[in-house]
C-alpha positions, 0 to 999 in steps of 0.5 A: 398351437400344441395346446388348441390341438390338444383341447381340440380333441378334449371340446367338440365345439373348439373341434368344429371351431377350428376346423372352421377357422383353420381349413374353411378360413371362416371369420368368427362372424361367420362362425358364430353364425352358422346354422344346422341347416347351412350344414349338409353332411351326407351331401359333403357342403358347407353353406354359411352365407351362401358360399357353398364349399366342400366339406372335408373329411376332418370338419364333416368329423367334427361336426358330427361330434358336436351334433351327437 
């Protein structure tokens, strides 16, 4: 687990992919799915198929890591 914590900090997208999987409970369908618009920052949601969950602090970083 060291390891993908590690690479984590090294790849933005493994970053994101992570904070999906681990802290969202995201299946990789889901993951693999997700949309720029089923993402709202300023507005702190998370909407893949329709869920529409609070984005936390860590996922709203790694996300707007990946994006820039």
């Amino acid at each position: 687990m060291e390891y993908v914590a590690v690479a984590a900090l090294l790849d933005p997208a493994l970053r994101v992919f992570v904070a999906l999987s681990g802290i969202h409970a995201l299946p990789a369908r889901q993951i693999r799915s997700i949309l720029v618009e089923h993402v709202d920052l300023p507005g702190r949601r998370l909407d893949p198929e329709g869920l529409n969950r609070p984005l936390d602090d860590y996922t709203a970083e790694a996300i707007s890591g990946y994006l820039a």
